[in-house]
N, C-alpha and C positions, 0 to 999 in steps of 0.2 A: 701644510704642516710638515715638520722637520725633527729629527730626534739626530743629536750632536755628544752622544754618549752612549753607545751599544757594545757590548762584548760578545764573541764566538768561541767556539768550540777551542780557538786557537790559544785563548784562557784559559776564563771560568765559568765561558757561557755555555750552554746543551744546543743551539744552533747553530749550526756549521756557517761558513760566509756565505752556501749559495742558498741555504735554506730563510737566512737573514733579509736573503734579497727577494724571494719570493712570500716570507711573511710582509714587509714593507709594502710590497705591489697589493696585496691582500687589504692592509691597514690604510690603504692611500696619501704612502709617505710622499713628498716630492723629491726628499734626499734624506740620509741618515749618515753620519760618520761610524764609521767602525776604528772603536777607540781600545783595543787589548790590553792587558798589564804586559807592559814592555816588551812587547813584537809587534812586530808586520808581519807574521806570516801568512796573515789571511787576507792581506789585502788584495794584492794581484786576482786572487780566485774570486773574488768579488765584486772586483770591477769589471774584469774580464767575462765571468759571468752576466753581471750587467750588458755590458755591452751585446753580449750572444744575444739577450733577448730581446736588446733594441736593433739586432740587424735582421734577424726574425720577423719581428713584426712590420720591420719597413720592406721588407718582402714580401708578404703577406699580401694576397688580394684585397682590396677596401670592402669593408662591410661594418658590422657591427663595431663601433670603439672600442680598442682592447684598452686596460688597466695602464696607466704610466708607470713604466721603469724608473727606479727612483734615481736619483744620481748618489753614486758612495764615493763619501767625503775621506782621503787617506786621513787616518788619522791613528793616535798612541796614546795610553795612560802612562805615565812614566811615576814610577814608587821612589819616593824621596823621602827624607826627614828632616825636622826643622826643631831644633829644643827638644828633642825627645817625642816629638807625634811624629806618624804617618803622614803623608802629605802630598794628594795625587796632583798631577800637573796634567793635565789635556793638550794632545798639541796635535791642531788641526792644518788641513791640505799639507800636510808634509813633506818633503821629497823622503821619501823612505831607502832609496838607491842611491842616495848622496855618501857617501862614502867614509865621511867623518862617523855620520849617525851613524850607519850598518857596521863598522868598527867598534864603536861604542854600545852595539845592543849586543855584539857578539860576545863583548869580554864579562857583559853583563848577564847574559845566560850560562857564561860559563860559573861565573862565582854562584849562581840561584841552583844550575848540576852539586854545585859542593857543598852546600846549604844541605839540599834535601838529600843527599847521600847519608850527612851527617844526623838528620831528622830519621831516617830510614834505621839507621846503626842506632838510635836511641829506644825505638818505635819496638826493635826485636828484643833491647834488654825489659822490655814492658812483656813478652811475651805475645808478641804480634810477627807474626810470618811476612815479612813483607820485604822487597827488595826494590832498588829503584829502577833497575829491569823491570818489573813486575809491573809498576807505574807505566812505565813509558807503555809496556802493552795494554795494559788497559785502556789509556785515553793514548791515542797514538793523535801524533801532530800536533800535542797541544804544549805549550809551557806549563811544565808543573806549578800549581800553586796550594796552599795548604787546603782549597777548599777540593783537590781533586785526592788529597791522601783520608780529607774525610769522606768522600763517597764511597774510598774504596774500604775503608774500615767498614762500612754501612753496607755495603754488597756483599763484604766478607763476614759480618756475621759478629764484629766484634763491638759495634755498638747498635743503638735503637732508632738514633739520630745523627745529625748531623751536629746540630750542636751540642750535642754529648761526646762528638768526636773534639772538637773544640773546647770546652769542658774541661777534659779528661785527657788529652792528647796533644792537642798541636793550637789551641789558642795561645795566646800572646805568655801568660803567666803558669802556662802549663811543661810538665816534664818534658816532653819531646818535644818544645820549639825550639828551634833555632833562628835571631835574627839574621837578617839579609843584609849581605852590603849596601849602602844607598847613597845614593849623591844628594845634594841639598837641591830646594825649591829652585835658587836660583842657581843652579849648575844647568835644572832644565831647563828654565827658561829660554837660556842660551845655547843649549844645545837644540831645542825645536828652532829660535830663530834660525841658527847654521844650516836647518834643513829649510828653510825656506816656508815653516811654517809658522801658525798663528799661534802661542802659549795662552794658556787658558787656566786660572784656579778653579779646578774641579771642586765640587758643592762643600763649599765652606764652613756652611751651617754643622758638617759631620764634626769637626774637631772639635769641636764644645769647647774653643778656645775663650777668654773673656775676648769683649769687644776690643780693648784697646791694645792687648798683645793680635789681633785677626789686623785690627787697623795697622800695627806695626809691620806685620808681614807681607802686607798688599800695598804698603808705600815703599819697602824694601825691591818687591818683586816689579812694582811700577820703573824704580828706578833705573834695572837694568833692562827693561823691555818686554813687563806683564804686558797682551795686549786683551785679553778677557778674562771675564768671571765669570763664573756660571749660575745664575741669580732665578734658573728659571730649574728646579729639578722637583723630582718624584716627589720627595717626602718631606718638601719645605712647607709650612704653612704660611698663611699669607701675613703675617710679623714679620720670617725670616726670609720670604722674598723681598718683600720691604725694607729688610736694613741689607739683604745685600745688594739690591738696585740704589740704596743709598753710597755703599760704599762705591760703586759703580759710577756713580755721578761724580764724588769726590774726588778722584784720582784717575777723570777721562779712562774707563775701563769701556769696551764692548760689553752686550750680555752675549752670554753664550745659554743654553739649555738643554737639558738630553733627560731622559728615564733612569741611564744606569741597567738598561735591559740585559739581564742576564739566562733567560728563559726557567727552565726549571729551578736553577740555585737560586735564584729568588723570584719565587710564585706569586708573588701580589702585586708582582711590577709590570705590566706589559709594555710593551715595545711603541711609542709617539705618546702612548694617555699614559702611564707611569701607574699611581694609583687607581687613575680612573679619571680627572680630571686635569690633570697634565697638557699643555697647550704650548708649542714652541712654535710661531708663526714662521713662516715665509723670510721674513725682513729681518729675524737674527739669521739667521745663514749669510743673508745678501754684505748686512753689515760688518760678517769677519769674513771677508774674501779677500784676499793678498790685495791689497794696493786701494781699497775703501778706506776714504777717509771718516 
């Protein structure tokens, strides 16, 4: 079993990469991608870590069978838009040190610093103490994103919830958003290709788009070089794995699959089983491997 969709600490997930590594070993993943909203920072400590514990145990005197080390797959959520939605792109085994990408995620953490500076200056004419210093030390190492200005409203006392923080504050339609700059669907695409990774439509089924504008945009993204779609996730039911392993069929797509594990920011989902019945076999990893036909 395999999960191709997890976030860390280095988001908007509450596990750190090396803690990800030792819940997977726990969960008996064979491998997991660690997929963040637009960083790599935590991948190197992840694999890296990984690997610590497979030189460990091949050191180790023979005895009891230890737990398998999973393999962590580089990987990235990349935030885009398409016609006015949101629109996540997955892009797996990446080169994350290829030089084009790491250019291009630099200039793009920098415009997300000026976004939330600007959320932050809105957030005090509300009557809320907060700075974007104040952020960074709070969750240190991680890319801000608006689910970490809502914890901290919820630690500070000024809302009950989280989505009272979204609500009231920083979702989509509320006084102190600010949107994000974004590149289109296929801008990523082509930029994971350039890293030498597999581009993937992140779980479909979320846009509530109708069928034939969903069909229009996965024959759009097939064009320039979709090579997956994600047909196997959390909170699909078995209708909408069904038409997106249809779309899948249509337009020679891989499936791809993952949870979307966030740990605590979102508590119903765990990490391989999703809801609880979540299954992403072996044979989709094998099938998006650079050079599978």
């Amino acid at each position: 079993m395999v999960d191709l969709h997890v976030h860390s600490t280095c988001s908007d997930g509450t596990f750190t990469p090396e803690e990800l590594v030792d819940y997977a070993m726990e969960k008996g993943l064979r491998a997991f991608a660690l997929t963040d909203h637009d960083t790599v920072n935590g991948l190197d400590r992840a694999i890296r870590y990984a690997e610590g514990l497979r030189q460990t145990q091949e050191a180790s005197p023979a005895g009891a069978p230890a737990p398998q080390v999973p393999e962590v797959i580089p990987g990235i959520e990349l935030s885009t838009e398409y016609q006015g939605k949101d629109i996540h792109m997955v892009g797996l085994f990446i080169d994350y040190h290829q030089p084009d990408f790491a250019h291009y995620l630099e200039d793009f953490i920098h415009s997300r610093e000026n976004r939330n500076e600007k959320m932050c200056a809105l957030l005090r004419e509300h009557d809320i103490d907060i700075t974007y210093e104040a952020l960074l030390a709070e969750f240190p190492g991680a890319v801000i994103t608006r689910a970490h200005f809502a914890r901290y409203l919820l630690s500070h006392g000024y809302i009950q919830s989280m989505k009272e923080a979204f609500d009231r504050y920083v979702g989509d339609h509320s006084p102190c958003f600010v949107p994000r700059e974004k590149v289109t669907p296929a801008q990523a695409v082509e930029l994971i290709l350039g890293a030498g990774g597999v581009p993937v439509l992140a779980h479909p089924i979320l846009y509530h788009m109708s069928d034939e504008r969903l069909d229009k945009l996965v024959a759009e993204l097939k064009s320039i070089g979709l090579v997956g779609i994600e047909a196997i996730y959390s909170t699909y039911n078995t209708a909408e794995e069904r038409q997106i392993r249809g779309l899948a069929s249509k337009y020679d797509l891989k499936i791809s699959g993952g949870s979307d594990f966030h740990g605590a920011n979102k508590p119903k989902i765990d990490l391989g089983t999703g809801w609880g019945k979540l299954y992403v076999p072996d044979e989709v990893l094998e099938n998006l491997r650079p050079g599978r036909k």
